[in-house]
C-alpha positions as a Markdown table, in Angstrom:
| # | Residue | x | y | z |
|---|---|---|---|---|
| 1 | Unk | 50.8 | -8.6 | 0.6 |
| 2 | Unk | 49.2 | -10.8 | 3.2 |
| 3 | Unk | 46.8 | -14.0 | 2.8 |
| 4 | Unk | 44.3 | -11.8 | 5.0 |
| 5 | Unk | 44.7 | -8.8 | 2.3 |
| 6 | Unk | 44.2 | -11.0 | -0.4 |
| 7 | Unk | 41.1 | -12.8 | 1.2 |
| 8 | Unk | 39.6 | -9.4 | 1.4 |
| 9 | Unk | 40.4 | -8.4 | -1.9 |
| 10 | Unk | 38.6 | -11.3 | -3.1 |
| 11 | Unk | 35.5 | -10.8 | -1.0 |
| 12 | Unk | 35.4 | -7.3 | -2.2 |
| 13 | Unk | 35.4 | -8.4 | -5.7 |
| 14 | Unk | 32.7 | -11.1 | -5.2 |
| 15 | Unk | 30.4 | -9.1 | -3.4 |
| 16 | Unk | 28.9 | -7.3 | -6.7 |
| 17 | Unk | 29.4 | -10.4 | -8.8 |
| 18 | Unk | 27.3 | -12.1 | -6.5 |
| 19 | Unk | 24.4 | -9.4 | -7.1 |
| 20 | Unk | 24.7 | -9.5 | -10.3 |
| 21 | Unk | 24.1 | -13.0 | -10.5 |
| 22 | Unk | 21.0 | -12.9 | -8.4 |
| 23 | Unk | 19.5 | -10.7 | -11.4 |
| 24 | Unk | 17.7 | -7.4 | -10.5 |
| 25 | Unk | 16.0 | -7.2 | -7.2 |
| 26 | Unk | 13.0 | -4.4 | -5.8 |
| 27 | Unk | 14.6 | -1.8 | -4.4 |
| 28 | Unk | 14.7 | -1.5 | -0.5 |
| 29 | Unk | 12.3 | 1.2 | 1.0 |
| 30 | Unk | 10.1 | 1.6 | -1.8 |
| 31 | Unk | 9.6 | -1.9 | -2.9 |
| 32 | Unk | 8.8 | -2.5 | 0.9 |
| 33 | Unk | 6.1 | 0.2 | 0.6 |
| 34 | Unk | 4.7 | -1.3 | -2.4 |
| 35 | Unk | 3.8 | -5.0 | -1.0 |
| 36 | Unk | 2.8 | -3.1 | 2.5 |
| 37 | Unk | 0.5 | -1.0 | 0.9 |
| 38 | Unk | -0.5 | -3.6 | -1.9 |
| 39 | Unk | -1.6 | -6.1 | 1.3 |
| 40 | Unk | -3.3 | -3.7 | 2.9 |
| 41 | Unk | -5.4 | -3.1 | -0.2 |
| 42 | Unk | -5.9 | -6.7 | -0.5 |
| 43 | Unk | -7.3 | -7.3 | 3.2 |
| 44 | Unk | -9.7 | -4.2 | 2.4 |
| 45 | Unk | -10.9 | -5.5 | -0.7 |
| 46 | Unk | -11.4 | -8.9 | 1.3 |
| 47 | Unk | -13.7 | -6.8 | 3.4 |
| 48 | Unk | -15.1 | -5.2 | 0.4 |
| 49 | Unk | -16.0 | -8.6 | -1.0 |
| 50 | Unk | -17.4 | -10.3 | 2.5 |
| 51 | Unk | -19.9 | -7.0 | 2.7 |
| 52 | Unk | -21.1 | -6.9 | -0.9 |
| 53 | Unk | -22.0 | -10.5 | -0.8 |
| 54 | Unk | -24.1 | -9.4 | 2.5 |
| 55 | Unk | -25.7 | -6.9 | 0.4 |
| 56 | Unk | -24.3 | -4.2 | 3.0 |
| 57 | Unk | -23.2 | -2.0 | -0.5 |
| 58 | Unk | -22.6 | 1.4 | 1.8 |
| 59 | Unk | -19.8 | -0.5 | 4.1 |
| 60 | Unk | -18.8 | -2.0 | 0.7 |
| 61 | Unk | -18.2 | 1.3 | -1.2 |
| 62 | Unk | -16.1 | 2.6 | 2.6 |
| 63 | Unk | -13.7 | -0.2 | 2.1 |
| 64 | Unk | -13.6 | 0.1 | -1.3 |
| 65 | Unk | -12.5 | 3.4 | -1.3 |
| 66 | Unk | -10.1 | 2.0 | 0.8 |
| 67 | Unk | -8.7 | -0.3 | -0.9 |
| 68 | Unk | -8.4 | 2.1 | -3.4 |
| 69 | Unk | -6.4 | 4.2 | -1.6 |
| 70 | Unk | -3.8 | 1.4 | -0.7 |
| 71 | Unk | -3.5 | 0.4 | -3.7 |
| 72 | Unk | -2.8 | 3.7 | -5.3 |
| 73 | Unk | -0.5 | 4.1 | -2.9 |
| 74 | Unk | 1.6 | 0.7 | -3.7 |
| 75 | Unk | 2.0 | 1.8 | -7.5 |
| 76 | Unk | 3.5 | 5.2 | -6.7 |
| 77 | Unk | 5.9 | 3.2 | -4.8 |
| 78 | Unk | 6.0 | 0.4 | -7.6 |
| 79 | Unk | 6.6 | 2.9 | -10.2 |
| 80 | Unk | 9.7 | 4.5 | -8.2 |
| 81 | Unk | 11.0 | 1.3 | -7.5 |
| 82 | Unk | 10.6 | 0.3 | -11.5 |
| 83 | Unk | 12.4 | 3.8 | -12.5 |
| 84 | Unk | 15.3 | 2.7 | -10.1 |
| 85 | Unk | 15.9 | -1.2 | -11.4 |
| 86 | Unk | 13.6 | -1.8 | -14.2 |
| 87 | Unk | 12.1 | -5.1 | -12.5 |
| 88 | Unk | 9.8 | -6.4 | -15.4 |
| 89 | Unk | 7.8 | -8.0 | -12.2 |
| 90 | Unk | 7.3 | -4.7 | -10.8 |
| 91 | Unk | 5.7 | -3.7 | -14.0 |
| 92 | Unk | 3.6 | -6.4 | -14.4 |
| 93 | Unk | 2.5 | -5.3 | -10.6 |
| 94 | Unk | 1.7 | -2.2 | -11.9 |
| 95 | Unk | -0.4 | -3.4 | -14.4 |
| 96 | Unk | -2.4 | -5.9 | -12.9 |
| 97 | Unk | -2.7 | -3.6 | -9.7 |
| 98 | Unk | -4.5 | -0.3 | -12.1 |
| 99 | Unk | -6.4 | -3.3 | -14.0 |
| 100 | Unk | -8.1 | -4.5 | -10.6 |
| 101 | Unk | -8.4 | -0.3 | -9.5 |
| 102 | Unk | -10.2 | 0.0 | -12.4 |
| 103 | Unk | -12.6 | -2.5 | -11.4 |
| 104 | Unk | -13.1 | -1.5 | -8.2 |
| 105 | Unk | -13.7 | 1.9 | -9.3 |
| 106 | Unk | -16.5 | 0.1 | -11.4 |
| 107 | Unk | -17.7 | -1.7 | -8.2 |
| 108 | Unk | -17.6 | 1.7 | -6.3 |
| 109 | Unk | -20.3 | 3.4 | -9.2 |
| 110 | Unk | -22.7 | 0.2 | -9.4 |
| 111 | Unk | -22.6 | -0.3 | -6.1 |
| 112 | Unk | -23.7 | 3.7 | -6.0 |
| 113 | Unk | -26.5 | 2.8 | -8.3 |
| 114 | Unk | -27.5 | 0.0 | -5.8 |
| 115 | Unk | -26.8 | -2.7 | -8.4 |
| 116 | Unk | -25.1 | -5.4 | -6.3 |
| 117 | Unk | -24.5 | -7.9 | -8.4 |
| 118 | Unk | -23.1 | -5.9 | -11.2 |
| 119 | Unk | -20.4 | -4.6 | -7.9 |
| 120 | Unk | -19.3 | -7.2 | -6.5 |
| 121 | Unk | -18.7 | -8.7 | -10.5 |
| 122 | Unk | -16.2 | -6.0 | -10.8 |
| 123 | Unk | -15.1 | -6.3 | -6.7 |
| 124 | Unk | -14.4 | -9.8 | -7.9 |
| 125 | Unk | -12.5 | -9.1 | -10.8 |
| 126 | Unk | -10.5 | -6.3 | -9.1 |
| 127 | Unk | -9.8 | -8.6 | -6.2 |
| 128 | Unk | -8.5 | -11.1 | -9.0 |
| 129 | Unk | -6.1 | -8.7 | -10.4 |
| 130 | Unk | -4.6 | -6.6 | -7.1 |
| 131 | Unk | -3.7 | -10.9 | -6.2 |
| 132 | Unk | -2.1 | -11.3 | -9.1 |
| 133 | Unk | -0.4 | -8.4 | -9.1 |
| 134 | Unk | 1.0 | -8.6 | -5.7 |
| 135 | Unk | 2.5 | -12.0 | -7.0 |
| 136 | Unk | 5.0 | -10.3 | -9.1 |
| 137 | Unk | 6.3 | -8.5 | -5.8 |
């Protein structure tokens, strides 16, 4: 046996004590999906916002919708990623991110109704928890 053998051996060895150390991490493809599509619902619930408080509530209700589609989207790949390391982050994500989907369904119906200010309460809200959420990411 060689230095050079025993050098690898050991580098072998520390490679999964290493990740273990680092505690559990968001799986690659889907966790990636998750804070794409999670941003992307942010930016169109930033647009959302900016045309509610212009009273614009049609172009509101088109980015809300989606925004609601982006961030559907990031908790299928959330909850794939959770069944695969069991990130308690990526569950708060989850929750957080349905907490502010169910507000912005809210601001899609009031909005509907042409009551403004009662939308863009629960656009506000919504926009507060998809944020949050996408902290835990």
């Amino acid at each position: 046996m060689t230095i050079q053998t025993v050098i690898r051996g050991a580098a072998v060895l520390a490679v999964p004590v290493l990740l273990a150390l680092a505690g559990p991490a968001l799986a690659g493809p889907h966790a990636n999906e998750a804070k794409g599509s999670a941003s992307e619902a942010i930016a169109e619930a930033g647009q959302m916002l900016d045309h509610g408080g212009m009273g614009h509530l049609d172009v509101m209700i088109d980015h809300a919708r989606r925004a609601l589609d982006h961030a559907r989207s990031a908790v299928r790949h959330a909850r794939t990623d959770f069944e695969q390391t069991a990130d308690p982050h990526v569950q708060q994500f989850i929750g957080h991110t349905e907490t502010g989907i169910g507000h912005i369904e809210s601001a899609v119906e009031h909005a509907r109704m042409g009551h403004g200010d009662v939308a863009m309460g629960h656009a506000e809200e919504g926009m507060k928890h998809l944020k949050e959420g996408f902290g835990h990411l």
